[in-house]
FIVEXLO-396401 format. One record per residue (C-alpha): residue number from 1; residue in three letters; x, y, z. Coordinates in steps of 0.2 Angstrom, whole numbers, plus 5000, padded with zeros to 4 digits. Layout:
// FIVEXLO-396401
{seq:NUM, type:ALA, px:X, py:Y, pz:Z}
...
// end
This chain:
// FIVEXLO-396401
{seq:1, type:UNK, px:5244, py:5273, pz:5801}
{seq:2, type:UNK, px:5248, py:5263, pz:5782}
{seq:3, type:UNK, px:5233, py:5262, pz:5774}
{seq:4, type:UNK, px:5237, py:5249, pz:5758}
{seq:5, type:UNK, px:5235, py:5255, pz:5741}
{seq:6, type:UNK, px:5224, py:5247, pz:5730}
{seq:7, type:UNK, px:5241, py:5241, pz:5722}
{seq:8, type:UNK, px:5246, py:5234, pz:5734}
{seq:9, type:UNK, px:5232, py:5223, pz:5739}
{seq:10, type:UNK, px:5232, py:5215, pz:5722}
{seq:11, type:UNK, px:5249, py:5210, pz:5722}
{seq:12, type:UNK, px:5248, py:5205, pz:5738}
{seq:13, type:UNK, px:5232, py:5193, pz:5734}
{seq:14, type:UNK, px:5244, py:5186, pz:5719}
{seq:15, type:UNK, px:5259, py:5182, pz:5729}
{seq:16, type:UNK, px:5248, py:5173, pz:5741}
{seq:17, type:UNK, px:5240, py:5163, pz:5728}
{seq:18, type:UNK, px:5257, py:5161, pz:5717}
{seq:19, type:UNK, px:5271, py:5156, pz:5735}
{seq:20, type:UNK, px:5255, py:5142, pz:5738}
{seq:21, type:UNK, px:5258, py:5135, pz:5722}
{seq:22, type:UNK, px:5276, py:5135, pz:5726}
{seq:23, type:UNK, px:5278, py:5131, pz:5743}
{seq:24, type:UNK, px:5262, py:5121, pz:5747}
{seq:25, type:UNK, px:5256, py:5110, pz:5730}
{seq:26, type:UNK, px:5274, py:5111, pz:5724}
{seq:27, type:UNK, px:5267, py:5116, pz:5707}
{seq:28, type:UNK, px:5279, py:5129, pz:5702}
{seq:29, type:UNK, px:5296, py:5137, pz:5707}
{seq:30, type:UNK, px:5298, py:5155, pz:5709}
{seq:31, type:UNK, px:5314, py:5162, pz:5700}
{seq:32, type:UNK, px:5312, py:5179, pz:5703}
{seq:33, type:UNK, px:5304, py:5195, pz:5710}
{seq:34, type:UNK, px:5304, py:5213, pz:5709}
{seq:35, type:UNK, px:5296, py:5228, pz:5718}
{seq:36, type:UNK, px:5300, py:5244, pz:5711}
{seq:37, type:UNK, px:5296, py:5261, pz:5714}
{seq:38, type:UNK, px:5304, py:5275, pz:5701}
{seq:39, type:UNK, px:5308, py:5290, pz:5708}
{seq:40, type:UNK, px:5308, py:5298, pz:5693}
{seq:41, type:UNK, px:5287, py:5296, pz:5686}
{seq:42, type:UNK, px:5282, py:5290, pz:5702}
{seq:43, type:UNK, px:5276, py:5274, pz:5697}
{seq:44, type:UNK, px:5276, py:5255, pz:5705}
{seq:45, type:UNK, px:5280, py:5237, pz:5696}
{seq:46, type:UNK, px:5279, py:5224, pz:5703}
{seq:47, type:UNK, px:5286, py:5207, pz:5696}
{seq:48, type:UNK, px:5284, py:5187, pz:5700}
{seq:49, type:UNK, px:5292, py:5176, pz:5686}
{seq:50, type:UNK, px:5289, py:5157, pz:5689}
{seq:51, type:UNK, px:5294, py:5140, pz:5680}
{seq:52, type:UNK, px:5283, py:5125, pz:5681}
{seq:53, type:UNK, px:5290, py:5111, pz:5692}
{seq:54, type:UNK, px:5288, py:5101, pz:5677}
{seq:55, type:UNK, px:5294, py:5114, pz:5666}
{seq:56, type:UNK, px:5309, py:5116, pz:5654}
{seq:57, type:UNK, px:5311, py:5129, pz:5642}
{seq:58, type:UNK, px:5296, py:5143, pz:5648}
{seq:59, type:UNK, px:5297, py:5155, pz:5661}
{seq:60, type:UNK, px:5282, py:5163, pz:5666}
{seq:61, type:UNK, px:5277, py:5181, pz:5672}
{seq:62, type:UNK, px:5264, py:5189, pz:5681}
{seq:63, type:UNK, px:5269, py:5210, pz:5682}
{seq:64, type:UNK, px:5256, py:5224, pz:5692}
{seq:65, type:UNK, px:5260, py:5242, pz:5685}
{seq:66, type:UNK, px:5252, py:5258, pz:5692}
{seq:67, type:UNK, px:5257, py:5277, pz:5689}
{seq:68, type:UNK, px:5256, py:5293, pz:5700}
{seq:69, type:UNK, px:5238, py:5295, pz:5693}
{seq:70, type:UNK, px:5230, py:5281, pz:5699}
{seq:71, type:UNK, px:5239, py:5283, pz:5715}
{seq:72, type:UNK, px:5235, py:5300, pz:5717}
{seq:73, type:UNK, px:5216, py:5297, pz:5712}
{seq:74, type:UNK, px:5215, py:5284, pz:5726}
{seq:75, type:UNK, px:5225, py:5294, pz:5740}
{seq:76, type:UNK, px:5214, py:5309, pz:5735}
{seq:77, type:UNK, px:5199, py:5300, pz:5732}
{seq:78, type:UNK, px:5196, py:5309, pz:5716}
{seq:79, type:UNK, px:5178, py:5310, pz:5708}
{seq:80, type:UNK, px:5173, py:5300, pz:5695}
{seq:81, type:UNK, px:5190, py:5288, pz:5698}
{seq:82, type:UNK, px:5192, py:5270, pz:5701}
{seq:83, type:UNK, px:5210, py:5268, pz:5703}
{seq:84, type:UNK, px:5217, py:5250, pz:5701}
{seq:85, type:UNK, px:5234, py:5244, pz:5694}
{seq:86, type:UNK, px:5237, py:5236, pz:5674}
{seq:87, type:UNK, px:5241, py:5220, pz:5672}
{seq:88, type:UNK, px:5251, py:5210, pz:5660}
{seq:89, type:UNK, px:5257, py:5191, pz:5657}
{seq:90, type:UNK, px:5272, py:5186, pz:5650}
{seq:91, type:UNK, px:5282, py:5170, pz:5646}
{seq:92, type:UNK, px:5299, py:5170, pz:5639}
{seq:93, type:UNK, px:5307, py:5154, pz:5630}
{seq:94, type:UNK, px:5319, py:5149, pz:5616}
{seq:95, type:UNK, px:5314, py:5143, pz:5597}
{seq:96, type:UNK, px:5321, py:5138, pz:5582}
{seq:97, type:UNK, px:5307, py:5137, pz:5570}
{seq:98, type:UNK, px:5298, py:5158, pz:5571}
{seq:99, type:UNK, px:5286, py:5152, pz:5555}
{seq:100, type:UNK, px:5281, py:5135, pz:5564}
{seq:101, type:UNK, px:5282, py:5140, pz:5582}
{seq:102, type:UNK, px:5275, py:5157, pz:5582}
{seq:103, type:UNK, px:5259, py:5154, pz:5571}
{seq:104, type:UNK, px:5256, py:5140, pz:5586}
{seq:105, type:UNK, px:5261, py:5148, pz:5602}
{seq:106, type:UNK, px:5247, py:5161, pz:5596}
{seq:107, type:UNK, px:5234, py:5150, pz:5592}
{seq:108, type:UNK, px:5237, py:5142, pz:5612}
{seq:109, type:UNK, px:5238, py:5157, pz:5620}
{seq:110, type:UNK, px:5221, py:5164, pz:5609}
{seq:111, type:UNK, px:5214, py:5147, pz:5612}
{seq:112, type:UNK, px:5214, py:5150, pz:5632}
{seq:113, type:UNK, px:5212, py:5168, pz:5634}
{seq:114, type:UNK, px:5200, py:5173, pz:5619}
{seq:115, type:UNK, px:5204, py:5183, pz:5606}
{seq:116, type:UNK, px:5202, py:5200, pz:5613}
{seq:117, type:UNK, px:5218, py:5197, pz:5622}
{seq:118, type:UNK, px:5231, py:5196, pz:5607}
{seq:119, type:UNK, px:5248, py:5190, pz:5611}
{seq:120, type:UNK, px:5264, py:5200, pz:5606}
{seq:121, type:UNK, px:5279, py:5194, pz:5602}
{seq:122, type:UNK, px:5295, py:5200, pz:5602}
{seq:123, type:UNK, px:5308, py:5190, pz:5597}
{seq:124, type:UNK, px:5327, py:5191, pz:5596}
{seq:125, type:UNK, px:5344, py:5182, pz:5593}
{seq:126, type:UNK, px:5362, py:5184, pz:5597}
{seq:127, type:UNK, px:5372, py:5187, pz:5581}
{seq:128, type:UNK, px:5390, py:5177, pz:5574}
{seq:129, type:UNK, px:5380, py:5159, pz:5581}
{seq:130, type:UNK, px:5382, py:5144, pz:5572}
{seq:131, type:UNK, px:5363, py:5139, pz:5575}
{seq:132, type:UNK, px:5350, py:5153, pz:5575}
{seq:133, type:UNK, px:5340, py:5151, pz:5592}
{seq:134, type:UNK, px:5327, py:5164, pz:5596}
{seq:135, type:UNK, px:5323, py:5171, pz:5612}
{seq:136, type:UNK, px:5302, py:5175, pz:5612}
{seq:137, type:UNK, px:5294, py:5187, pz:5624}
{seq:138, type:UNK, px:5277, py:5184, pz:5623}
{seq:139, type:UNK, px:5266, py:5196, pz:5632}
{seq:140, type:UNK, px:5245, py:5197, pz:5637}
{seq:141, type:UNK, px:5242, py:5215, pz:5640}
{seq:142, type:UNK, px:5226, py:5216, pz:5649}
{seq:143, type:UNK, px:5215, py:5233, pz:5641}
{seq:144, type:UNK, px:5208, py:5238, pz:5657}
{seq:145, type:UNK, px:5213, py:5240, pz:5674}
{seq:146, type:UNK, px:5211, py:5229, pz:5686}
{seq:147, type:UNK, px:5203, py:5234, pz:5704}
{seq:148, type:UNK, px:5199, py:5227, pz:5719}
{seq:149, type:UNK, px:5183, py:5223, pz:5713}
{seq:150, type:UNK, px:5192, py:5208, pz:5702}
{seq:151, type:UNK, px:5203, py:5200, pz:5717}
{seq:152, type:UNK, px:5192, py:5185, pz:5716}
{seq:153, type:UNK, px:5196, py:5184, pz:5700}
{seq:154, type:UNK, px:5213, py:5181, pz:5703}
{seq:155, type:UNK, px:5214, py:5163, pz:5705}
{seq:156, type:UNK, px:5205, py:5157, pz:5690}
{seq:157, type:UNK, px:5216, py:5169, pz:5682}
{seq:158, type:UNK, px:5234, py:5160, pz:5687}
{seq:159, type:UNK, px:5224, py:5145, pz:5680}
{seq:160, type:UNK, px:5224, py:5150, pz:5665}
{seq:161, type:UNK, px:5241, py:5156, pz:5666}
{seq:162, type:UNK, px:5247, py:5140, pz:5671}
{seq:163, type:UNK, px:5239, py:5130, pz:5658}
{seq:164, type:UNK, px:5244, py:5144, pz:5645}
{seq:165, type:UNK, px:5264, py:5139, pz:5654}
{seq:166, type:UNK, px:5261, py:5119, pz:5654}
{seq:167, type:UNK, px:5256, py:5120, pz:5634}
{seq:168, type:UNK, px:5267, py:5134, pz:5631}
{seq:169, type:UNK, px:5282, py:5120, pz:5637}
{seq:170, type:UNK, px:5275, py:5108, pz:5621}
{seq:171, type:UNK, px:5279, py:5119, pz:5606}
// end
């Protein structure tokens, strides 16, 4: 018999929460979702990118990593192991101004999650246009790993993300 991973209990408990938001308080649309598996390092990802029902110009992400180790730990129930899955945040959107917009959308993001959890962003344009537009990937890597133990945790978590999106959609 399947006995679910550990990874996979937390991404399930996320696209519970997440498809009620969308389907039930209408609060988002999800736009996208990926489940991978490579082959090649044995690892999982999986990926739920959303936009706010209200929203414009920021998509947001929620994506669950876990390696070979962590599954391998669990499956053999190593000593000393508490496998779990990593977590990470991100929200993609286009801006104009880098020395106005970037200095804010970090003082937002720090604002909500603290300042132990330091947005990164990554920023590109499309050469030869007329007006420089940049493309920001802003990402929240979480330090540790998230377990089974933090499930209830989950949705005050996507409340922060969703207020992070909604002033996020301001700048």
């Amino acid at each position: 018999m399947f006995h679910p991973t550990v990874f996979d209990n937390i991404k399930i408990a996320f696209e519970n929460q997440l498809y009620d938001y969308d389907n039930l308080d209408g609060v988002l649309t999800i736009t996208g979702r990926t489940d991978l598996l490579n082959l090649a390092v044995m690892s999982r990802e999986f990926t739920l990118a959303f936009k706010l029902t209200d929203g414009i110009s920021v998509t947001s992400e929620v994506v669950l990593r876990s390696s070979v180790k962590e599954l391998s730990d669990e499956i053999l129930e190593a000593p000393d192991s508490n496998p779990g899955c990593s977590l990470l945040l991100r929200f993609y959107m286009e801006i104009t101004d880098t020395a106005l917009q970037c200095p804010a959308i970090e003082r937002i993001l720090t604002g909500i999650w603290g300042p132990e959890l330091k947005p990164e962003q990554i920023l590109s344009f499309r050469y030869g246009e007329e007006e420089l537009l940049y493309s920001n990937c802003i990402q929240l890597t979480f330090k540790r790993q998230i377990t089974e133990e933090q499930m209830e945790d989950i949705p005050s978590l996507l409340n922060h993300l969703l207020q992070s999106a909604e002033e996020l959609e301001s700048i």
